[in-house]
N, C-alpha and C positions, 0 to 999 in steps of 0.2 A: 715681717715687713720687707725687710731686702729680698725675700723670696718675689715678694707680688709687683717690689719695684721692678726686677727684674724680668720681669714677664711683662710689666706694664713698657719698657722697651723695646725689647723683642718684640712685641705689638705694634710699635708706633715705628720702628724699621722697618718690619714687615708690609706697613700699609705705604712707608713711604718708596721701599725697592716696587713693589705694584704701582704705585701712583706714578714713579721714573718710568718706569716697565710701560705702562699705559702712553704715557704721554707721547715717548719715543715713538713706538710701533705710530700713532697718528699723524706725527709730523711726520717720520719716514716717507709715510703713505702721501702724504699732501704731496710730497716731493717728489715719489717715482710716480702718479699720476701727470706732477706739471711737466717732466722730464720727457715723456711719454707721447705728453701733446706738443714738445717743442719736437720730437724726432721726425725724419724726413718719414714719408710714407713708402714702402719698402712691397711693391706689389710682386708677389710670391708667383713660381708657377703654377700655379691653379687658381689664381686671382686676377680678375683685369678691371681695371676700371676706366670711364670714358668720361669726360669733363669737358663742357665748354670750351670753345676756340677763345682765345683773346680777342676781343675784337679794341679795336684803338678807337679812342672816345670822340679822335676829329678825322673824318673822312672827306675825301675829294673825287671827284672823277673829272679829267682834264682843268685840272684846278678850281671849278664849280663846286661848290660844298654839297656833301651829302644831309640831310637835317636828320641823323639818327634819335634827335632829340622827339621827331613824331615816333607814336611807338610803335605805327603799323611800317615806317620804311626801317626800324632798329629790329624789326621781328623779318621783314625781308632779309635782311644783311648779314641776320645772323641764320638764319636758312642755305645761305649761300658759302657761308663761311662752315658749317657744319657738314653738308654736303661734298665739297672739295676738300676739307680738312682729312675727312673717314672714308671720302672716297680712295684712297689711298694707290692703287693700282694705275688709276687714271690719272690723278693729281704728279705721280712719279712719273709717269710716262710724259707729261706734259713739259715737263720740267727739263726734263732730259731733252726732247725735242726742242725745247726755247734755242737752247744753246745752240742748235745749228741756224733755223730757222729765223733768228730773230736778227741776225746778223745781215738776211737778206731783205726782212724786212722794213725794220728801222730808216734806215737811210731813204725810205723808196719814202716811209711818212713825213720824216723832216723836209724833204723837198719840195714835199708837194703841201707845205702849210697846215699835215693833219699833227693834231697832240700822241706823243710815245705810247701815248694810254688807250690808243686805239689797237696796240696791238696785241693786248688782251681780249680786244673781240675773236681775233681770229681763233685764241685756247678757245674761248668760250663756243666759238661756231660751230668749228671742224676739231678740235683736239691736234691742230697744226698737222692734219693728214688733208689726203685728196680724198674724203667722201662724198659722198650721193646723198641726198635725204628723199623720205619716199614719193615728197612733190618735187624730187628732180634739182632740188639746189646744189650745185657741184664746187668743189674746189675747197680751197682754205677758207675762205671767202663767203662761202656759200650762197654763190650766185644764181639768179633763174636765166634761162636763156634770153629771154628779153631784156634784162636787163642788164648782161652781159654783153649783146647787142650793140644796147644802147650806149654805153660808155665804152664802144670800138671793140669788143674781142670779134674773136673768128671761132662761132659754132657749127661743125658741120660732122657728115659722118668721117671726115680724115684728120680734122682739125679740130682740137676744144680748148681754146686761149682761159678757158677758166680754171684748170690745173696747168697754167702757167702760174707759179708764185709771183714771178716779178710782173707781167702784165694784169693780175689780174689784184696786185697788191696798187697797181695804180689804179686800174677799174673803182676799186674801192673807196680809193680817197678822191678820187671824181664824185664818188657818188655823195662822200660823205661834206665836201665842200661845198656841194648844191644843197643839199639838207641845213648846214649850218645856217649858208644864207638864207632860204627861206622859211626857217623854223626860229633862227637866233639864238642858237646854244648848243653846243657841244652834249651835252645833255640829252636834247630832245631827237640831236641830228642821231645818236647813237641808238636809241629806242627808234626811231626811226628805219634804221639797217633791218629791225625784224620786222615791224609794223606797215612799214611803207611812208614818206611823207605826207599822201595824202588823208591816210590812218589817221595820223598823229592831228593834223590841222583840223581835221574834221572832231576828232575827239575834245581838242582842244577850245576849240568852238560852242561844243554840244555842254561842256561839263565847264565851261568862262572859266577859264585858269590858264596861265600861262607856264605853270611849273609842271615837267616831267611826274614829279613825288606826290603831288597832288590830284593825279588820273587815277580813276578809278576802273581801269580796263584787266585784260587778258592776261591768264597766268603767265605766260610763257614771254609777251614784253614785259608784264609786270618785273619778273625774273630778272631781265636783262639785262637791264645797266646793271642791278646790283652783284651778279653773279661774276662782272667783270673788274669791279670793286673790288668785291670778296679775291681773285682771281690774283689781283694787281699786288695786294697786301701779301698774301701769303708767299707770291715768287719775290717779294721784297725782302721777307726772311724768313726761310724755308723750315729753320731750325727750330722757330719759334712755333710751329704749328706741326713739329712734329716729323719733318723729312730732310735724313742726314743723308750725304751723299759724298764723293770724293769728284774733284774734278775730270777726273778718267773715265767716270763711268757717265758722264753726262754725252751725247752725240755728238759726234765732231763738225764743226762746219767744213766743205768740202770743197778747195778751190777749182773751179773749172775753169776753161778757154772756150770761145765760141768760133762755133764754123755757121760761115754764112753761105743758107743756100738758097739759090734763084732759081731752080731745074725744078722736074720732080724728079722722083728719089722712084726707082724701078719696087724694089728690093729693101726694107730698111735693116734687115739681118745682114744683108751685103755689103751696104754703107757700115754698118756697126763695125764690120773686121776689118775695112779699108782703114778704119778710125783709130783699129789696137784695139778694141773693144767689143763684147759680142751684146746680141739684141738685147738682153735684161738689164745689162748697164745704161745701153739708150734708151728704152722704155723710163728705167727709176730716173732719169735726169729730164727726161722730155718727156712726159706723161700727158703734154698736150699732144702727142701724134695719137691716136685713134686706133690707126688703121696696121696693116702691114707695107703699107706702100704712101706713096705723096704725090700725086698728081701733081699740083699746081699749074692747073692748067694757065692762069694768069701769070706766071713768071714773079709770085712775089717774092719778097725774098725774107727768108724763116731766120732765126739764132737757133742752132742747134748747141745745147753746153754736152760737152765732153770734159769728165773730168781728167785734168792736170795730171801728167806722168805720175805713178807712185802716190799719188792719193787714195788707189781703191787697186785690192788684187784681181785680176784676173781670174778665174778657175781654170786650168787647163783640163784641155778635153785630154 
């Protein structure tokens, strides 16, 4: 009998160290799984992964509300925001460009009555450079000659007032003042900038709607406002969508002086040196001059900017 008690213990230890032994290892387990899923995500070098941009649940463009709550303009918005987010080479470049750029800008909008949020058209235009598109639209701006024209620049083969930044950042809010008033919204007047006003009133007519978000037109106004949306958010904060940078490496704004000329200009390589300065430095500051030379047969009188002593080196020859 005490032999079989004793076995009869040994038994019942036996099942109880297993039963601890068991139970342990499962909670363990419960534990380093919840552990596991509370850890940050840790993407390796040979792992990448790509996730949704944030998109913030109340948008504006020129303090008109966005309605992300329809789900074809929240599927536009996030197209735009995915776009610029991964665009990444181009979004940096953008960014970097603001910093000089927008210091001339700005000021030229408040003045002239247009909202700051128009000057994420110009990223969206041009990428804040002087290009060409292949119908010819030129500048920041992206002006056509006629309509450049029309709100006063000077297109010719010596002269192209549309890569002027500051005359042609007023061109712009001329245009975009007449648009407000005859469309009635900041909104419509900026769809407008691709579309044309008479585009938009006619669309607006044909499709009885008076909302931008509610036209059922062309990809690339469809695009428009929202891509300046998208645009306006992420230069809001950079960080959050992914683009770190240090203040030194953004473009510097570049103060100039103007010389005012009423003649023409024989030679503009010649005027360049009389200036301290050779012909590539007057070209990148006056990109509106064309030619190698300035008639002005009329006697107008041009702003030539030079920049400011010790703002930009020279290369010696």
């Amino acid at each position: 009998m005490p032999e079989k008690r004793t076995t009869y213990i040994l038994a019942a230890i036996i099942v109880i160290l297993f039963g601890a032994i068991g139970f342990t290892y499962f909670y363990l387990s419960a534990k380093i799984k919840d552990a596991i899923h509370q850890q940050p995500i840790i993407i390796t070098e040979n792992e990448r992964r790509i996730y949704s941009p944030p998109i913030p649940e109340k948008l504006d463009f020129c303090t008109e509300k966005v309605p992300i709550e329809d789900f074809d303009v929240k599927e536009r918005i996030e197209r735009e925001f995915l776009v610029n987010t991964y665009w990444h080479s181009a979004t940096l470049l953008y960014l970097k460009r603001a910093n000089r750029w927008f210091t001339v800008i700005e000021p030229i909008l408040k003045k002239n009555g247009i909202p700051d949020d128009f000057k994420f058209m110009a990223v969206a235009e041009s990428g804040l450079i002087n290009s060409v598109s292949p119908d010819g639209a030129t500048g920041f701006w992206q002006l056509m000659e006629a309509s450049a024209k029309k709100y006063g620049l000077e297109v010719n083969k010596e002269v192209d007032e549309r890569y002027d930044v500051v005359k042609s950042t007023k061109a712009a809010c001329d245009y975009l003042n007449e648009a407000k008033t005859k469309l009635g919204n900041w909104t419509l007047a900026g769809a407008s900038y691709n579309y044309g006003i008479p585009g938009i009133e006619n669309q607006l007519a044909r499709q009885k709607t008076k909302n931008y978000y509610n036209l059922y037109i062309n990809d690339e106004t469809y695009r428009f406002v929202s891509r300046i949306v998208a645009l306006k958010e992420i230069f809001k904060d950079p960080k959050k969508y992914g683009f770190y940078f240090t203040e030194d490496e953004l473009y510097p704004a570049i103060e100039t002086e103007e010389v005012k000329v009423s003649s023409s200009i024989k030679d503009l390589a010649d005027f360049a040196q009389k200036q301290g300065i050779n012909y590539k430095i007057l070209k990148v500051f006056n990109p509106w001059l064309r030619n190698n030379s300035l008639s002005n047969k009329s006697s107008k009188t041009y702003i030539i900017r030079i920049p400011k002593s010790g703002e930009v080196k020279i290369i010696e020859e």
